[in-house]
Structures are given as C-alpha cells and as structure tokens.
PyMOL CGO cylinders between C-alpha atoms (Angstrom):
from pymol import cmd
from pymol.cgo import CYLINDER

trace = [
    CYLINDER, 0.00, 0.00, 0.00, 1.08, 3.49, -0.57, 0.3, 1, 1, 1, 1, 1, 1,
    CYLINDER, 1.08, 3.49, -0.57, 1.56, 5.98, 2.49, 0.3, 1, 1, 1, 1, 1, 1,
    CYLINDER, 1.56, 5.98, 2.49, -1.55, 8.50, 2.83, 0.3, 1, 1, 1, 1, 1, 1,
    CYLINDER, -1.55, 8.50, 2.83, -0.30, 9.99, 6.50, 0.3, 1, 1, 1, 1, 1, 1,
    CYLINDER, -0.30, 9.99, 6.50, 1.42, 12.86, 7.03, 0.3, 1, 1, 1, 1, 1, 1,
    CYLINDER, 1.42, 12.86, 7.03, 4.43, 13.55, 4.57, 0.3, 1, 1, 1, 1, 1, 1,
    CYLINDER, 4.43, 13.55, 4.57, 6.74, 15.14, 6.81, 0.3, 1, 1, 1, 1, 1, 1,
    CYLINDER, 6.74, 15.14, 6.81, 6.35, 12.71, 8.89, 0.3, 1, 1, 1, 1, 1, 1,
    CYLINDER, 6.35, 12.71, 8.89, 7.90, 10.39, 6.15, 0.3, 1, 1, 1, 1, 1, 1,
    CYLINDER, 7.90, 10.39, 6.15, 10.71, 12.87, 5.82, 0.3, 1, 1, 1, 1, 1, 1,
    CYLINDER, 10.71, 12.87, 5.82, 11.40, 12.62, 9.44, 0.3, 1, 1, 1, 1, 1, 1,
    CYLINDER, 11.40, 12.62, 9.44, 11.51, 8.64, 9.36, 0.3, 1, 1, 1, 1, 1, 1,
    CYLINDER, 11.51, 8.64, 9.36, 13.94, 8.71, 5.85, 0.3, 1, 1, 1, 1, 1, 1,
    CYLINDER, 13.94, 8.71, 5.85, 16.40, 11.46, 7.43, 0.3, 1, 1, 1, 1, 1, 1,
    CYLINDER, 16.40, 11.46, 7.43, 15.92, 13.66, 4.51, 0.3, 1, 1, 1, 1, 1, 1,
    CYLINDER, 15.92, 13.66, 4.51, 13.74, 16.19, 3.17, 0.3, 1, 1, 1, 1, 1, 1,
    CYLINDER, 13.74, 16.19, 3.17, 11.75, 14.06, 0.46, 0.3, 1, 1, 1, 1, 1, 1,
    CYLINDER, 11.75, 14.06, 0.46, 9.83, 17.51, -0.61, 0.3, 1, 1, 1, 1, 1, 1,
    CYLINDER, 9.83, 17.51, -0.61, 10.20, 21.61, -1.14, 0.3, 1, 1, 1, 1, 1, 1,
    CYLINDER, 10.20, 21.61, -1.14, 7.28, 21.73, 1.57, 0.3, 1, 1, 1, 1, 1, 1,
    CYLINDER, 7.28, 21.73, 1.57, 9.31, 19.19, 4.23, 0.3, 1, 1, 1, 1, 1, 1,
    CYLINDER, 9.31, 19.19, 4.23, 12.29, 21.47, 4.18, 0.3, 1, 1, 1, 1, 1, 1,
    CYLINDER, 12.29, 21.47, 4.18, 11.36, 24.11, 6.84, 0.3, 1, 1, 1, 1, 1, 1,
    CYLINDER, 11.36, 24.11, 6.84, 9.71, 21.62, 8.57, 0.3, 1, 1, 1, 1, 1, 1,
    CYLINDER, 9.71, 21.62, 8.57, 12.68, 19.14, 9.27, 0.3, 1, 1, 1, 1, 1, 1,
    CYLINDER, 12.68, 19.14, 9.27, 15.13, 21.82, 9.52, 0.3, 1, 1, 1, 1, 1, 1,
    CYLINDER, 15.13, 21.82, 9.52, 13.49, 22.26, 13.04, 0.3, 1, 1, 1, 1, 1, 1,
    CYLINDER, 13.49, 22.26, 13.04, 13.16, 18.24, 13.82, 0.3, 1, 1, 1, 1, 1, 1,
    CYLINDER, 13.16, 18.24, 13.82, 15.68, 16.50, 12.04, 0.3, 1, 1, 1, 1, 1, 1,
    CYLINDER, 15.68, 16.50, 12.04, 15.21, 13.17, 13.91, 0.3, 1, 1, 1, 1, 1, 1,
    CYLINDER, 15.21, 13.17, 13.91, 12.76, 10.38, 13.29, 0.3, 1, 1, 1, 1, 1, 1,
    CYLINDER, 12.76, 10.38, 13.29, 8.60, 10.96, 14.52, 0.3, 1, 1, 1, 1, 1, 1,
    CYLINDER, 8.60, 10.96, 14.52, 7.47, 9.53, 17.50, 0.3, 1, 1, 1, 1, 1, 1,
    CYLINDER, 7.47, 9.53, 17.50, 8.11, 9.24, 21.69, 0.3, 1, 1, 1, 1, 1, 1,
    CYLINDER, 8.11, 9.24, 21.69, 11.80, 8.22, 21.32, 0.3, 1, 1, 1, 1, 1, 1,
    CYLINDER, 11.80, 8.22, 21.32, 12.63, 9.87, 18.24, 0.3, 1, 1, 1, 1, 1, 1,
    CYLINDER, 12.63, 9.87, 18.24, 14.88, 12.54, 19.90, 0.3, 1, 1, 1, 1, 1, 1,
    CYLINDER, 14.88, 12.54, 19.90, 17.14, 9.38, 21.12, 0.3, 1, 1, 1, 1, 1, 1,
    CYLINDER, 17.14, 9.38, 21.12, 17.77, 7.50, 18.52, 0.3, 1, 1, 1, 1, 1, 1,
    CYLINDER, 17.77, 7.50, 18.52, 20.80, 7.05, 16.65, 0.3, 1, 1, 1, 1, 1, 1,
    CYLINDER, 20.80, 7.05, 16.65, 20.19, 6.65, 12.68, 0.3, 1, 1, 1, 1, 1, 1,
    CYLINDER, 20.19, 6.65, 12.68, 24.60, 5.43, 12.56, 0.3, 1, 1, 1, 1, 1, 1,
    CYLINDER, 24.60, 5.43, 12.56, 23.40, 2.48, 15.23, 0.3, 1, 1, 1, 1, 1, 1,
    CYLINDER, 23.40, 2.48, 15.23, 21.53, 0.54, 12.40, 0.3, 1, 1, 1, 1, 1, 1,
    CYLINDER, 21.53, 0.54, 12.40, 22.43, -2.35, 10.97, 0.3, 1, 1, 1, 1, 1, 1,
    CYLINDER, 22.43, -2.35, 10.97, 23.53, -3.22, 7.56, 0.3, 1, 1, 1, 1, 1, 1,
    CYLINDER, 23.53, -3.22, 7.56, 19.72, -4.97, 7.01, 0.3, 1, 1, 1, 1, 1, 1,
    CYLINDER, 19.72, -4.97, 7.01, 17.92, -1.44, 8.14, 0.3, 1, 1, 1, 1, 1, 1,
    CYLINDER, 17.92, -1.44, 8.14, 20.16, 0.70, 5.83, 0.3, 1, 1, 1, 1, 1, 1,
    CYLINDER, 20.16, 0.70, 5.83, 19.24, -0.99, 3.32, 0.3, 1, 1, 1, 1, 1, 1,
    CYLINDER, 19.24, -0.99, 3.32, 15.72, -1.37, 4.06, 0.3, 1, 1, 1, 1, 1, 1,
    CYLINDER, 15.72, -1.37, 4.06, 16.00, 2.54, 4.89, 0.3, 1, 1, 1, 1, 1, 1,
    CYLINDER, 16.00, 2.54, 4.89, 17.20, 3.35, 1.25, 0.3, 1, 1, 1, 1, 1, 1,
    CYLINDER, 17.20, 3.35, 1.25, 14.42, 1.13, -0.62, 0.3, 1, 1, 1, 1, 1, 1,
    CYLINDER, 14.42, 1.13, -0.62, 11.72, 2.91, 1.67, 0.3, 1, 1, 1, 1, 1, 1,
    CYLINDER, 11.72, 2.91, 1.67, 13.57, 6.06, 0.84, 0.3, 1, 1, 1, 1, 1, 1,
    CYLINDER, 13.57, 6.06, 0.84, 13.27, 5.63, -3.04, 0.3, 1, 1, 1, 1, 1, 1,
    CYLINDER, 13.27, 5.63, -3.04, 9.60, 4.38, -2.57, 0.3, 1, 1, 1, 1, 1, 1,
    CYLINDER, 9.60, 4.38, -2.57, 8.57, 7.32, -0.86, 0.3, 1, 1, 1, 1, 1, 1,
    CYLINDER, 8.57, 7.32, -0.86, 10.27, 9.72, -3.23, 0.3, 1, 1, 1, 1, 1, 1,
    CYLINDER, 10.27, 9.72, -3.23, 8.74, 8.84, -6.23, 0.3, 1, 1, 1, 1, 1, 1,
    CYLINDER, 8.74, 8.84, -6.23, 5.43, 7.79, -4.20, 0.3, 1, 1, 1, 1, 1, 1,
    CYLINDER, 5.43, 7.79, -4.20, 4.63, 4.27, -5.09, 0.3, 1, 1, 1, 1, 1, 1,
    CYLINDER, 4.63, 4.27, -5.09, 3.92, 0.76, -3.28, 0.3, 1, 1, 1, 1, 1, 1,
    CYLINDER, 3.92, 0.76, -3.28, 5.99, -2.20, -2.29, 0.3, 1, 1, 1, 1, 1, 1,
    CYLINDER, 5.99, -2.20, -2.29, 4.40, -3.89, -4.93, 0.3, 1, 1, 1, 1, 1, 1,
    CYLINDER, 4.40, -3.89, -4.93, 4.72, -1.36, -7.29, 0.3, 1, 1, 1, 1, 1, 1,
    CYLINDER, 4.72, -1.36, -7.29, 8.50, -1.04, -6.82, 0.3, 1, 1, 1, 1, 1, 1,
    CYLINDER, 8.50, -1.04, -6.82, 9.22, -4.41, -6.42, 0.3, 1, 1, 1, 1, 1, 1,
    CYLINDER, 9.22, -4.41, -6.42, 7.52, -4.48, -10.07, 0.3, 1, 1, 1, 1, 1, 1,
    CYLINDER, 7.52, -4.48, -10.07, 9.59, -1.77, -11.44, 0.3, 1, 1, 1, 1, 1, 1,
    CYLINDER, 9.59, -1.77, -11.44, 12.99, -3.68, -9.62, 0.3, 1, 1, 1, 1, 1, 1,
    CYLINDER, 12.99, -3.68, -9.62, 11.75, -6.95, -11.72, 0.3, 1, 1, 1, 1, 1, 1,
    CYLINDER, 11.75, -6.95, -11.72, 12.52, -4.84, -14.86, 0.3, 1, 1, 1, 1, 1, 1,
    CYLINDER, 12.52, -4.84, -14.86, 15.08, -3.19, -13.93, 0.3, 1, 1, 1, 1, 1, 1,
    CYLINDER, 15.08, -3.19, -13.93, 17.33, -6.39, -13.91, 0.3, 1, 1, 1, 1, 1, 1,
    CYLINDER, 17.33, -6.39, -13.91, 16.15, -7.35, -17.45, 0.3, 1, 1, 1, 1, 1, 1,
    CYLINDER, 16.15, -7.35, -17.45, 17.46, -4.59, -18.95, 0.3, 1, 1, 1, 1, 1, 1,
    CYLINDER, 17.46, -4.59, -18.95, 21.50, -4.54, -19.81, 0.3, 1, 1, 1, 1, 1, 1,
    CYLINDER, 21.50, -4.54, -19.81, 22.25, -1.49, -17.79, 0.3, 1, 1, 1, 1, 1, 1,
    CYLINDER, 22.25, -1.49, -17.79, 23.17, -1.30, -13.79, 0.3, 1, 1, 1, 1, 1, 1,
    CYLINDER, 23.17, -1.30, -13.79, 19.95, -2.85, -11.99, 0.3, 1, 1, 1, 1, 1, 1,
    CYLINDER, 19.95, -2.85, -11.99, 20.17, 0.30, -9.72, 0.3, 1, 1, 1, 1, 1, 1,
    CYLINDER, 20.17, 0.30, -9.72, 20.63, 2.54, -12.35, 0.3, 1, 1, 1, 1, 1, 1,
    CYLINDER, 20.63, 2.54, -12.35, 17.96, 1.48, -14.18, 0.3, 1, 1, 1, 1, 1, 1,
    CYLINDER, 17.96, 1.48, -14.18, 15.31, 1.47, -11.64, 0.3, 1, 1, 1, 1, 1, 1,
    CYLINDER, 15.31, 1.47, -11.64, 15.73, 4.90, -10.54, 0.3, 1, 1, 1, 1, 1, 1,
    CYLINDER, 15.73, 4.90, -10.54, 15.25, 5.73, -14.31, 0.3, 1, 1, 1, 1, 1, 1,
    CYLINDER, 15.25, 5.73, -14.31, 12.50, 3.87, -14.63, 0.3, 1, 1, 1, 1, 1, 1,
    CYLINDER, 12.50, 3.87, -14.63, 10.62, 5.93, -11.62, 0.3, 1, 1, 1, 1, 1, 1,
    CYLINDER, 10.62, 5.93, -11.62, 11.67, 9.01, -12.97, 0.3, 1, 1, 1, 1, 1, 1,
    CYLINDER, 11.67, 9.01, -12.97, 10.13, 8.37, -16.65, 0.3, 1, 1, 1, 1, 1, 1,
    CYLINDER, 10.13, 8.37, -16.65, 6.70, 7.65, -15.15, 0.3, 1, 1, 1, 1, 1, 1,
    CYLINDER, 6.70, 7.65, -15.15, 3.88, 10.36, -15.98, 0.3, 1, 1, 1, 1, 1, 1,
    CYLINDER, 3.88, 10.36, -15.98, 3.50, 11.78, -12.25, 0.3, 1, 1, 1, 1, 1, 1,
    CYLINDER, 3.50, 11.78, -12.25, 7.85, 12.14, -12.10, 0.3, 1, 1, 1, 1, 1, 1,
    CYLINDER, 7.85, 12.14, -12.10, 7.97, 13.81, -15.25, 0.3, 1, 1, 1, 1, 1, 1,
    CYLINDER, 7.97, 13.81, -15.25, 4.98, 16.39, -14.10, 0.3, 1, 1, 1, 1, 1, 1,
    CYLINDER, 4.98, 16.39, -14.10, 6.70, 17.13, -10.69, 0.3, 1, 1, 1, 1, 1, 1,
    CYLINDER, 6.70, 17.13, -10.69, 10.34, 17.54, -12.43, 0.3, 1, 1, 1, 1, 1, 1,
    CYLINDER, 10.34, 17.54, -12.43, 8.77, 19.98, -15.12, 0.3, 1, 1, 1, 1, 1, 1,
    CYLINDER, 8.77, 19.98, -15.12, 7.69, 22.03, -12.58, 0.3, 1, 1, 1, 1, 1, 1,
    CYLINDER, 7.69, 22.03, -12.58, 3.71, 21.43, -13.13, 0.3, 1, 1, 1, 1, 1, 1,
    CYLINDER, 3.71, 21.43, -13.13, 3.23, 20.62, -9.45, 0.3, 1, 1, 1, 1, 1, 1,
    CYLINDER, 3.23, 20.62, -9.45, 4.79, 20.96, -5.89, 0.3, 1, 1, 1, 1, 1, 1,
    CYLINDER, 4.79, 20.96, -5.89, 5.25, 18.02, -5.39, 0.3, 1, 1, 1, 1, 1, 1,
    CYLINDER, 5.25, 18.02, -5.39, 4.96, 13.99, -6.12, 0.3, 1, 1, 1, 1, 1, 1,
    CYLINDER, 4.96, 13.99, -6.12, 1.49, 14.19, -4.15, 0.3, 1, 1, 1, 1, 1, 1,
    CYLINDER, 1.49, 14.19, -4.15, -0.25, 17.13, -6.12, 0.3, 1, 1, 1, 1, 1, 1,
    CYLINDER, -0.25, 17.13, -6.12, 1.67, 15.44, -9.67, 0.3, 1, 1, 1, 1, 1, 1,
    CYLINDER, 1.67, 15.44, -9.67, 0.10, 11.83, -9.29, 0.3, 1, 1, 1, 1, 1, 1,
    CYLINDER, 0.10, 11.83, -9.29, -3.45, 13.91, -8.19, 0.3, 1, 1, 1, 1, 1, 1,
    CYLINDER, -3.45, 13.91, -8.19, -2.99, 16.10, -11.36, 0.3, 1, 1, 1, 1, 1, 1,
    CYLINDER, -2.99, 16.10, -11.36, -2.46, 12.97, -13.44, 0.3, 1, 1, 1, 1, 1, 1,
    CYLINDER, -2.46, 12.97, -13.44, -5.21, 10.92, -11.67, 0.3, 1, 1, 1, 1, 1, 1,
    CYLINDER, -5.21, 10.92, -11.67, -8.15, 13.74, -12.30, 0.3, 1, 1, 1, 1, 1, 1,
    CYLINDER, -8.15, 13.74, -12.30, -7.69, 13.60, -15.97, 0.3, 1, 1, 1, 1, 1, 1,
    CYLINDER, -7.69, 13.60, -15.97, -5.79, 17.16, -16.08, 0.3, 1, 1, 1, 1, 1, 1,
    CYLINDER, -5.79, 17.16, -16.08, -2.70, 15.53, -18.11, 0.3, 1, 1, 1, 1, 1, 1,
    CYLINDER, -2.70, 15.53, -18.11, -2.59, 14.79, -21.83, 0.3, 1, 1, 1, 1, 1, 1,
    CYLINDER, -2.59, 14.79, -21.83, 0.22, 12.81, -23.90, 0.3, 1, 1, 1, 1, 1, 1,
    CYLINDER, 0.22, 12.81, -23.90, 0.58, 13.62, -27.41, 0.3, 1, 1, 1, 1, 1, 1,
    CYLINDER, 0.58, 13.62, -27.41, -2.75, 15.35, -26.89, 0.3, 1, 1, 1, 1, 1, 1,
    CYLINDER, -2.75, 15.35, -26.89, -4.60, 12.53, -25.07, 0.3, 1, 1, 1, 1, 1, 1,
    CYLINDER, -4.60, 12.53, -25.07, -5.92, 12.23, -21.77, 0.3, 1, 1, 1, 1, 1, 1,
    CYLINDER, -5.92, 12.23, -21.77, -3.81, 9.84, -19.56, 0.3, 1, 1, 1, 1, 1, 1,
    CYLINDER, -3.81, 9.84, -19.56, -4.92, 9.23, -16.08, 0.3, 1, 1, 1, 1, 1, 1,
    CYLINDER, -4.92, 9.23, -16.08, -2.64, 7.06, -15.53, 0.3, 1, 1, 1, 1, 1, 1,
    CYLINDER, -2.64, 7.06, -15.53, 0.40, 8.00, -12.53, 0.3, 1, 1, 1, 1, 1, 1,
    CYLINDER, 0.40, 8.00, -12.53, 2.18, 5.34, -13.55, 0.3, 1, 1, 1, 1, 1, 1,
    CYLINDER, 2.18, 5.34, -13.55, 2.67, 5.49, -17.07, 0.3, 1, 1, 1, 1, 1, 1,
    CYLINDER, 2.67, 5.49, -17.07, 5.84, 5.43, -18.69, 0.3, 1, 1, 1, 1, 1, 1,
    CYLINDER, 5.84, 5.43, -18.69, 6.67, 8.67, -20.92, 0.3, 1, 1, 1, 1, 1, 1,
    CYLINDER, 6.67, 8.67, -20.92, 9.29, 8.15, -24.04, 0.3, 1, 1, 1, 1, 1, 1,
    CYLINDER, 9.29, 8.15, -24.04, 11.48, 9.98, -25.82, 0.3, 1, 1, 1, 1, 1, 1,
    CYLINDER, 11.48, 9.98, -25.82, 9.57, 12.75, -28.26, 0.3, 1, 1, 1, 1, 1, 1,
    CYLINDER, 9.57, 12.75, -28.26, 6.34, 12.74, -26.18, 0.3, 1, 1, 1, 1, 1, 1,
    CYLINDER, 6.34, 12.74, -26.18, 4.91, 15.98, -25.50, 0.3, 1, 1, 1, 1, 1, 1,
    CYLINDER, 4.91, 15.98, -25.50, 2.81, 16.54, -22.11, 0.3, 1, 1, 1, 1, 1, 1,
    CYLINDER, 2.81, 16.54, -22.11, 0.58, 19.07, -21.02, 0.3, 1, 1, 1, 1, 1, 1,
    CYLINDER, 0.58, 19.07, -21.02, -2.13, 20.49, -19.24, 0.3, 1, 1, 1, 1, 1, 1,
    CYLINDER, -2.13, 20.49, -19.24, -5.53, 19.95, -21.04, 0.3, 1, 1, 1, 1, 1, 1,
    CYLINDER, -5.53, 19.95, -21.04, -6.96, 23.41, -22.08, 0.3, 1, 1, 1, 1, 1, 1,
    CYLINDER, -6.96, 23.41, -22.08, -9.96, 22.37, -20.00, 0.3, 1, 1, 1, 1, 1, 1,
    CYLINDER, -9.96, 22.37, -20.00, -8.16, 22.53, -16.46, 0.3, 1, 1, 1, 1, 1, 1,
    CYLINDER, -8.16, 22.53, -16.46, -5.39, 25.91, -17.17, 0.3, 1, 1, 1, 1, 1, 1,
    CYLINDER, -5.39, 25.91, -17.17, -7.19, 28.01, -15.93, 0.3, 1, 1, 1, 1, 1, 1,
    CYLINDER, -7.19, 28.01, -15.93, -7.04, 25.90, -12.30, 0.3, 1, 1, 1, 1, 1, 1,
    CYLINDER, -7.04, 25.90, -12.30, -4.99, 28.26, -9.58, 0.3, 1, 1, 1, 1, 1, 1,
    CYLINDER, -4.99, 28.26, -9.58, -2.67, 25.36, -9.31, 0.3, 1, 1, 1, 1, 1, 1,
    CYLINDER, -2.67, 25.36, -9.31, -1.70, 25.47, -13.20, 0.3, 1, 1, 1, 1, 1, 1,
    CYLINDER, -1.70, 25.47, -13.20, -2.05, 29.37, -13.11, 0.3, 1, 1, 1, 1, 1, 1,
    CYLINDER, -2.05, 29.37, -13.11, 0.92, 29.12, -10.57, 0.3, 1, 1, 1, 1, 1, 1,
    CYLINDER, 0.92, 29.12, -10.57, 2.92, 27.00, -12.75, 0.3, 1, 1, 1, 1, 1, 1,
    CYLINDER, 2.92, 27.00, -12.75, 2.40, 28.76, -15.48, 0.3, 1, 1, 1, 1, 1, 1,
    CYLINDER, 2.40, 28.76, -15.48, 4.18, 31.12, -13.86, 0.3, 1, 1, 1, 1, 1, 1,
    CYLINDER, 4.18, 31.12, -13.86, 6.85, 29.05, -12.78, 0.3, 1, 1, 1, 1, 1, 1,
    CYLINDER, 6.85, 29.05, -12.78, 6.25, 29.28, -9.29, 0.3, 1, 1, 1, 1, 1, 1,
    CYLINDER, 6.25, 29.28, -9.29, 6.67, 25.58, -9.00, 0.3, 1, 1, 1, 1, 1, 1,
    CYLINDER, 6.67, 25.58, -9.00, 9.71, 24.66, -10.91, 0.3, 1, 1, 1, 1, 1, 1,
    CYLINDER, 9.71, 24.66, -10.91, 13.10, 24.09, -10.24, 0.3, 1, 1, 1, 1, 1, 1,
    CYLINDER, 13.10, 24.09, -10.24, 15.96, 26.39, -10.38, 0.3, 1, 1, 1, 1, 1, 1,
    CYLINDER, 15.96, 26.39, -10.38, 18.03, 24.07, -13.26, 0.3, 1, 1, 1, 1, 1, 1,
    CYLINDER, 18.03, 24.07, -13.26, 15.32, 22.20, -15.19, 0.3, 1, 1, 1, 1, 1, 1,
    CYLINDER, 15.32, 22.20, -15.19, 16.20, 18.59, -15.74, 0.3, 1, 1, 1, 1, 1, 1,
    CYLINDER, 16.20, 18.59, -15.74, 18.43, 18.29, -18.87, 0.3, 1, 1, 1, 1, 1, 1,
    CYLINDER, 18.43, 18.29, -18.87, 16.25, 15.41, -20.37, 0.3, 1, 1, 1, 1, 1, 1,
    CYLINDER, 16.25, 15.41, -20.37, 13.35, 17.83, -20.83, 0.3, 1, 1, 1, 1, 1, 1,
    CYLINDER, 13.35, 17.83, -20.83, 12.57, 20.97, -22.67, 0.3, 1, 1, 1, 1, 1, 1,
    CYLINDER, 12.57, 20.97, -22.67, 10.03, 23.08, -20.73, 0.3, 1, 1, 1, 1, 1, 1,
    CYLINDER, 10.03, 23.08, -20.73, 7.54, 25.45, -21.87, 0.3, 1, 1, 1, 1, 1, 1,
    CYLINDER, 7.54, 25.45, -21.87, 6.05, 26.44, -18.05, 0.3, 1, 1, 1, 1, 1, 1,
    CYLINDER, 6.05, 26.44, -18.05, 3.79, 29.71, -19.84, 0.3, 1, 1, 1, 1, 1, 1,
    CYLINDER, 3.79, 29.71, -19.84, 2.61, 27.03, -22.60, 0.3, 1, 1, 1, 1, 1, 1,
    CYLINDER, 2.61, 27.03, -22.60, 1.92, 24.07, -19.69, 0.3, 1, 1, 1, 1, 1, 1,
    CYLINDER, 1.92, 24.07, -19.69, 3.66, 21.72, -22.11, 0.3, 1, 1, 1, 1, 1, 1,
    CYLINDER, 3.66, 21.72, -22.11, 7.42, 19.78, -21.51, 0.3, 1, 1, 1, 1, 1, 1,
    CYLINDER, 7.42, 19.78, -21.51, 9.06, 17.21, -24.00, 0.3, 1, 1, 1, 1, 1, 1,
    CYLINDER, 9.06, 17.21, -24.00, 10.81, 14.13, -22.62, 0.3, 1, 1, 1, 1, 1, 1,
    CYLINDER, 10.81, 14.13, -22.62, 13.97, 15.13, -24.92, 0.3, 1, 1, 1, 1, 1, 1,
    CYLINDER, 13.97, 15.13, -24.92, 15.82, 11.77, -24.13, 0.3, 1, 1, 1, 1, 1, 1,
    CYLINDER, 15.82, 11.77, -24.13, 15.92, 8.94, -21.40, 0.3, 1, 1, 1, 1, 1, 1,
    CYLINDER, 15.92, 8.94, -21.40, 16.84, 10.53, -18.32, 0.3, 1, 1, 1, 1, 1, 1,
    CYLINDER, 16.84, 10.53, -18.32, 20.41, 9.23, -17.13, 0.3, 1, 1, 1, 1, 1, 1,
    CYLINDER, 20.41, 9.23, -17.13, 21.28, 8.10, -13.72, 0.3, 1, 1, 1, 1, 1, 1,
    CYLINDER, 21.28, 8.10, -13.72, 23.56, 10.62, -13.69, 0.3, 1, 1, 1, 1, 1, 1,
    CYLINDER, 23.56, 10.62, -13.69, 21.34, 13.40, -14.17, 0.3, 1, 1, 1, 1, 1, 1,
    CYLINDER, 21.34, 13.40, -14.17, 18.24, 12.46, -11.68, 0.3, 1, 1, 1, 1, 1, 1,
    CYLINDER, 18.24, 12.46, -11.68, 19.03, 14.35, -8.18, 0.3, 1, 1, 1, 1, 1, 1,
    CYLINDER, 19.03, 14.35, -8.18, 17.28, 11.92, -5.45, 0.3, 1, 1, 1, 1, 1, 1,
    CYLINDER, 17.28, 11.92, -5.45, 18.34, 11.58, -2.01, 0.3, 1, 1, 1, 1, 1, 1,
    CYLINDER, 18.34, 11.58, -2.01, 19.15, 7.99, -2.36, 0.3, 1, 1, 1, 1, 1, 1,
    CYLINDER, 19.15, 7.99, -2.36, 22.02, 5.56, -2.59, 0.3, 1, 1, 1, 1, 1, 1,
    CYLINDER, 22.02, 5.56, -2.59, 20.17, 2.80, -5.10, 0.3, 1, 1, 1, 1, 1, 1,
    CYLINDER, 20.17, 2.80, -5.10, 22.85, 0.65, -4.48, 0.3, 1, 1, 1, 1, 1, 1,
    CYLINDER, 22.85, 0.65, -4.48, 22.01, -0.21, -1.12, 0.3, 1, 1, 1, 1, 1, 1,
    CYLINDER, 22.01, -0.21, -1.12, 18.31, -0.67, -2.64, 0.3, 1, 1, 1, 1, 1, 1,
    CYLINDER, 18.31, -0.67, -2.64, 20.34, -3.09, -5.23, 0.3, 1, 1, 1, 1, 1, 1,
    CYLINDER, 20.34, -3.09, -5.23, 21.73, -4.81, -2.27, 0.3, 1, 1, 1, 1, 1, 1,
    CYLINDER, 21.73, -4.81, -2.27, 18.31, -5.27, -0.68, 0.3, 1, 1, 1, 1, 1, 1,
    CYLINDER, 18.31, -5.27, -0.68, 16.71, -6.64, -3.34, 0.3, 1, 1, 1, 1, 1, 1,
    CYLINDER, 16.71, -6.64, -3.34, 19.67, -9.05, -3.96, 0.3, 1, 1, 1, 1, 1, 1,
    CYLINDER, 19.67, -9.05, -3.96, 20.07, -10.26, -0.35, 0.3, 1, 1, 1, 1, 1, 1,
]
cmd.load_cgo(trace, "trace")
C-alpha cells in the first residue's frame, strides 16, 4: 500500500527532506517521529535497516507501493544497464515524475493527483494514468480544460519549478507543455538515495 499519512512525517523517518514543503519543517526536527525519536541514533543501524532505509527512501520519493517497486525492480534487472541505475530511471520516466520535475506541481502528491483527475494529456490525449511510462519525443501538457485551475495558473508562472530544469526535458512552463527530450540518465536524476544499497536489498 502506498503511504496517505502525514508527509513530513515520512521525511522525518527517511532522514531527509523528500519535498520543497518538508524542508522548513525538518530543519526544526531532524530526527525520526514519535516518543523516542529525539534518542535515537540513525549510525546504530544495521547493515539490514540501511538498506531497508534506502528502498523505503526511493519508494517514498517517487510515491509508489511495495508492490509497485518491487515491479519496477523486476525490470530493472532485465534490462543490460546497472539494476540500480535502471530502476531509478525507470521511476523518474513515469507520468506523475515527469509532471513534478517539469515544474507542473509541488510536489509527487499534487503530480500523481494532477495525473489521476484527468488534467494531463500525452501527445494530446488524456492519460490518467500515474504510472505510465513517458518516451522519448512525447509531449505533455495540461488539457486546455483545467489551465485556468490556480494550481496550473501558478505553474504557469513558474512558481513551482526548479531552479536548473532537468536536462532530459525541454520546458515550456507559460505554454503548460514539456518534451521528454531523451531517457533521463542516472547521472542526471538528483534523489536523495544511494540505489545501491536498494540493489543490495533486493539481492540479499
């Protein structure tokens, strides 16, 4: 199951910020939610919860389930590439990713919501679909039905976006419209995650 609770609550359990909004917010608690979380020592874990840690990490990032992940991981080791490579650029092709990274929403939350409500076309058709997986040359955008929204009126202004747009897309925020230019490379996807430790859970 995905995670519907609090999100900087998640933040506080991964030891990162995992959104713009959770920055402030674990700036003044940095350590984990709960009674005890003021006492406990992230550098005690074991090798098991690291690892654990930095799968949960990558699932709550890109907002998806165990099954859902485990899915993507099962793909991931088809392909020729790294496994851990691959998987993060698997997540960060889907639909809702792309949507977040182009600056469209705050964050993964609002993107998948966006996508889910039927505000999102590809190549000029309505895909409701979070999970879909974008290729090279598509063109995404808001459908004109739902610009003139307050949360796509912000956008439009850039409110949202990042200060370096992600090099494997070409942005048009006063259009509403990005291109996936090319497959995004591990190199170039900025997550707060070490996927080989996710590698070595999945392998254990």
């Amino acid at each position: 199951m995905r995670y519907t609770g609090p999100k900087v609550r998640l933040s506080r359990r991964a030891g990162v910020p995992l959104t713009r909004k959770a920055v402030r917010y674990f700036e003044q608690r940095p350590y984990p939610p709960g009674e005890h979380g003021r006492k406990t020592n992230r550098r005690n874990t074991g090798d098991y919860g690291l690892r654990l840690l930095e799968k949960q990490k990558l699932r709550w990032f890109y907002d998806v389930s165990e099954r859902q992940l485990r899915r993507y991981w099962d793909l991931a080791v088809r392909k020729p590439g790294a496994s851990g490579a691959e998987l993060v650029t698997l997540l960060e092709s889907r639909l809702a990713s792309l949507v977040l990274r182009a600056g469209l929403a705050p964050s993964i939350y609002a993107a998948r919501q966006y996508v889910n409500h039927g505000h999102i076309a590809v190549d000029g058709r309505k895909v409701d679909i979070p999970s879909y997986l974008v290729k090279p040359g598509q063109v995404v955008t808001v459908r004109e039905r739902s610009r003139g929204m307050q949360p796509f009126v912000a956008a439009k202004e850039g409110t949202h976006a990042d200060e370096r747009i992600a090099a494997y897309l070409s942005v048009d925020h006063a259009g509403l419209t990005f291109t996936l230019t090319h497959r995004p490379e591990r190199e170039q996807i900025v997550i707060p995650v070490d996927e080989q430790l996710v590698v070595e859970y999945y392998s254990r």
